[in-house]
C-alpha positions as CSV (number, residue, x, y, z in Angstrom):
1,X,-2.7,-36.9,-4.8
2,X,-5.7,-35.8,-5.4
3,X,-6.9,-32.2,-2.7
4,X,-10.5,-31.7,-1.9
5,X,-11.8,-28.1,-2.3
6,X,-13.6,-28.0,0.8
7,X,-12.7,-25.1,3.0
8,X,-9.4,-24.3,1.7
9,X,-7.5,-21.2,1.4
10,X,-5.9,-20.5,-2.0
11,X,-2.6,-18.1,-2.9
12,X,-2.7,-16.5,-6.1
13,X,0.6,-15.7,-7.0
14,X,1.8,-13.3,-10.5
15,X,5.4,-12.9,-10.1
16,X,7.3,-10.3,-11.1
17,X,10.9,-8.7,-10.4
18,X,9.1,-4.6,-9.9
19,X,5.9,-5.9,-8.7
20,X,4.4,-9.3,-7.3
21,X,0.6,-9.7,-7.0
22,X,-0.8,-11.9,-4.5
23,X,-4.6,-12.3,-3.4
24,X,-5.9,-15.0,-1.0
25,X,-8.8,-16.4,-1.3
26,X,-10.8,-18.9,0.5
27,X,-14.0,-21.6,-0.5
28,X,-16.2,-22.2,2.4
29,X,-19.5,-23.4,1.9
30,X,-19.5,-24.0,-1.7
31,X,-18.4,-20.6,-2.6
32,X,-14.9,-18.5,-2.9
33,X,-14.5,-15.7,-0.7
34,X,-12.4,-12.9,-0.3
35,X,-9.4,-12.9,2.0
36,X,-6.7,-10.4,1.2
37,X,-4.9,-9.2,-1.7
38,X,-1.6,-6.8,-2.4
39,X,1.5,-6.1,-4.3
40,X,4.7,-6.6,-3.2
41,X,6.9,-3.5,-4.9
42,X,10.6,-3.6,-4.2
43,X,12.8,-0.7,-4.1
44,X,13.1,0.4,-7.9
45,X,16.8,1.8,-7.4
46,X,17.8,-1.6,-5.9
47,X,19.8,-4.4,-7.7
48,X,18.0,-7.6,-8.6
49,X,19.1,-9.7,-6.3
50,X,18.2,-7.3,-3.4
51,X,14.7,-7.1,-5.1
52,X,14.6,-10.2,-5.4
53,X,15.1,-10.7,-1.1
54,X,12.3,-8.2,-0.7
55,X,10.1,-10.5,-2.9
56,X,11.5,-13.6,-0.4
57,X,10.9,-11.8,2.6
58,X,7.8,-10.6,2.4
59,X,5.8,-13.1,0.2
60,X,7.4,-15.7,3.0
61,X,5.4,-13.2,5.5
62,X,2.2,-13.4,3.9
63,X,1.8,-17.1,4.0
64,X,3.0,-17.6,7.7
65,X,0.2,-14.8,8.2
66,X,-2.9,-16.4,5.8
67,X,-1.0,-19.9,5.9
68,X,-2.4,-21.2,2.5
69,X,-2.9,-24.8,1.9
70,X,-2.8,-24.2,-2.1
71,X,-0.9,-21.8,-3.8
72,X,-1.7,-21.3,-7.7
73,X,1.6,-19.5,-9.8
74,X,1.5,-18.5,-13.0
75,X,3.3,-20.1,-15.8
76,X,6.0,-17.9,-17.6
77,X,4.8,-16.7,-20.9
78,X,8.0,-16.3,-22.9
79,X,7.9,-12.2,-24.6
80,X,9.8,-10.6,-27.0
81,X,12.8,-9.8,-24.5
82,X,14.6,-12.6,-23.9
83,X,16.1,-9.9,-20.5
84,X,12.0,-9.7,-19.5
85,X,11.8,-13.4,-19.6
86,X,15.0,-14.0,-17.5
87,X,13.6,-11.3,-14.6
88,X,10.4,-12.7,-14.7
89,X,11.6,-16.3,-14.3
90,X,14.1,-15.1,-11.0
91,X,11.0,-13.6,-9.5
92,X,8.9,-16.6,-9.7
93,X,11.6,-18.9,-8.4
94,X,12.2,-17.2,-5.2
95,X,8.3,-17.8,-5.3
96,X,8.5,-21.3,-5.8
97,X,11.4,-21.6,-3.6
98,X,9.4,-20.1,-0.6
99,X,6.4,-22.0,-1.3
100,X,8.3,-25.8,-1.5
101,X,9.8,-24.9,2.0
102,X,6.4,-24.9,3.2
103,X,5.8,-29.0,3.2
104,X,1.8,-28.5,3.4
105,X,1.6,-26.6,0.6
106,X,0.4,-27.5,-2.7
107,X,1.5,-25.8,-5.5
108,X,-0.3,-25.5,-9.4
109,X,1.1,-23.8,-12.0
110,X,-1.4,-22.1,-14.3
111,X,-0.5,-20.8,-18.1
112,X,-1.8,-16.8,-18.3
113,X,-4.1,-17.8,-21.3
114,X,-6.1,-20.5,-19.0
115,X,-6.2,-18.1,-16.4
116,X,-8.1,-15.7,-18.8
117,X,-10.1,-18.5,-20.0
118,X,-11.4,-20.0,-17.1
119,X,-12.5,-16.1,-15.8
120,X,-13.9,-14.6,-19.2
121,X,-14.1,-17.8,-21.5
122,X,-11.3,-15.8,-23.8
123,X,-7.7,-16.8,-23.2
124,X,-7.1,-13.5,-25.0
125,X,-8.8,-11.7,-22.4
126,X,-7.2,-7.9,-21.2
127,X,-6.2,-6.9,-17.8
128,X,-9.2,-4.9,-17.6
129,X,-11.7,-7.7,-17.8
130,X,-9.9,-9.8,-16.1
131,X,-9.9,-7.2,-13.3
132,X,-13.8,-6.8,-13.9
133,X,-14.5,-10.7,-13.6
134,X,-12.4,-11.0,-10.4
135,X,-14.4,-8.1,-8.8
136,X,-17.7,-9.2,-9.8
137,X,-16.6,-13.1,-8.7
138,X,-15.6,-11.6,-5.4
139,X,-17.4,-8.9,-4.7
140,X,-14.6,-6.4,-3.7
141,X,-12.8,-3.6,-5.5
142,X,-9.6,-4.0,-6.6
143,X,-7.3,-1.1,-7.8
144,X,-4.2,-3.0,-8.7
145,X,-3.8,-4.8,-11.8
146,X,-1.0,-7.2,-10.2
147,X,-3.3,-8.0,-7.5
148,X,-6.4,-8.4,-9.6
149,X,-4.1,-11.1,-11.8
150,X,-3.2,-13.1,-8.5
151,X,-6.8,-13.4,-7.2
152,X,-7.4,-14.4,-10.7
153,X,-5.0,-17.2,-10.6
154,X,-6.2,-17.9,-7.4
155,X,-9.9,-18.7,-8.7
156,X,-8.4,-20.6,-11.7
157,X,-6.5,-22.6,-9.7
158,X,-9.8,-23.1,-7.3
159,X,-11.6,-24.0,-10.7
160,X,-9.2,-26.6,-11.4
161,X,-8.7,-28.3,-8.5
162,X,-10.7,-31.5,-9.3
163,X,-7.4,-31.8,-11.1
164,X,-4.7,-33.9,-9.7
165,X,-2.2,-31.7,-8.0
166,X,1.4,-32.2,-7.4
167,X,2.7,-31.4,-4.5
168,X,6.0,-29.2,-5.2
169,X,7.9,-30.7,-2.0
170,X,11.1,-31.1,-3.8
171,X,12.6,-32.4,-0.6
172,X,10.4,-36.0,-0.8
173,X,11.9,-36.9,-4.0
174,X,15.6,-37.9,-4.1
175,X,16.2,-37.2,-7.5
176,X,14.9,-33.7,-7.1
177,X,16.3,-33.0,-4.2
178,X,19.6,-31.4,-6.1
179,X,16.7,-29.5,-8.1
180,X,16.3,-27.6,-4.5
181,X,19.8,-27.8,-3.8
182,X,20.5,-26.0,-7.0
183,X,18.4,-23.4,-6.6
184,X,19.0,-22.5,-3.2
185,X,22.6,-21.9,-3.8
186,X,21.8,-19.9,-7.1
187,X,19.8,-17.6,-4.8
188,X,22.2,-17.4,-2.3
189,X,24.8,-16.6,-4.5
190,X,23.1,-14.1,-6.1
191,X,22.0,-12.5,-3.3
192,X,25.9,-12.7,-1.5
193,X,27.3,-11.0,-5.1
194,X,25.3,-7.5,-4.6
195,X,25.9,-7.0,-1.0
């Protein structure tokens, strides 16, 4: 299915299990503009699976608030810590798992290093310029460096929509419909162990 880029509005999302970026952005009139942008920051003393509700909760309120028609995730970019990896990839599937029970939304996932690219040209690019790019793109300051990495994925995944997206409604698909299943009950169950 291929989505038009006319007047849409984009979620950036850069997961994470201490902090979750997000910034909105929308393209009206042949540009991008500026919506909204935050962190979502979960208790640090808290378990992971209650971290990991906080994440649910409130990234589930942001889009029933800006009510995205695209959201743009990054990728997971497999580190040295193999414990970083597996905190990183719980985070972004309560993402995902709140953004496929929202059947109008499209989802594209976005490795970090195209991100970079498509902002600065590098794919090697720091925080700091990335951060500099999305300000100047936008015109708005932003002080967090989570934030500042979602509304870049949110402009890399604007650039890229002449792609063909997928649309990440596990439910259409019979054969991944277990795919949803499965990961429903993992998060439930992790969530029921730390109460």
């Amino acid at each position: 299915m291929v989505v038009s880029n006319k007047d849409k509005i984009i979620i950036g999302i850069d997961p994470g299990i201490r902090n979750t970026g997000w910034g909105i952005i929308r393209h009206f009139q042949n540009e991008i503009e500026h919506i909204e942008h935050g962190v979502i920051v979960p208790e640090p003393n808290e378990n992971d699976a209650s971290r990991l509700h906080f994440i649910s909760i409130n990234l589930e309120k942001i889009i029933n608030k800006y009510s995205p028609t695209i959201a743009v995730i990054e990728k997971i970019f497999v580190s040295a810590s193999g414990e970083s990896a597996l905190k990183l990839g719980m985070a972004r599937g309560v993402a995902l798992n709140v953004l496929a029970s929202k059947k109008t939304i499209f989802i594209k996932e976005l490795a970090a290093r195209n991100v970079k690219k498509s902002l600065t040209g590098t794919g090697s690019a720091d925080k700091k310029q990335i951060k500099f790019m999305v300000e100047k793109l936008l015109g708005q300051s932003v002080k967090q460096l989570d934030a500042s990495d979602a509304l870049a994925i949110a402009i890399a995944g604007f650039n890229s929509l002449n792609e063909k997206l997928d649309p990440y409604n596990l439910i259409v698909n019979s054969k991944n419909k277990s795919i949803n299943n499965n990961l429903n009950n993992a998060i439930r169950r992790a969530l029921e162990k730390n109460k």
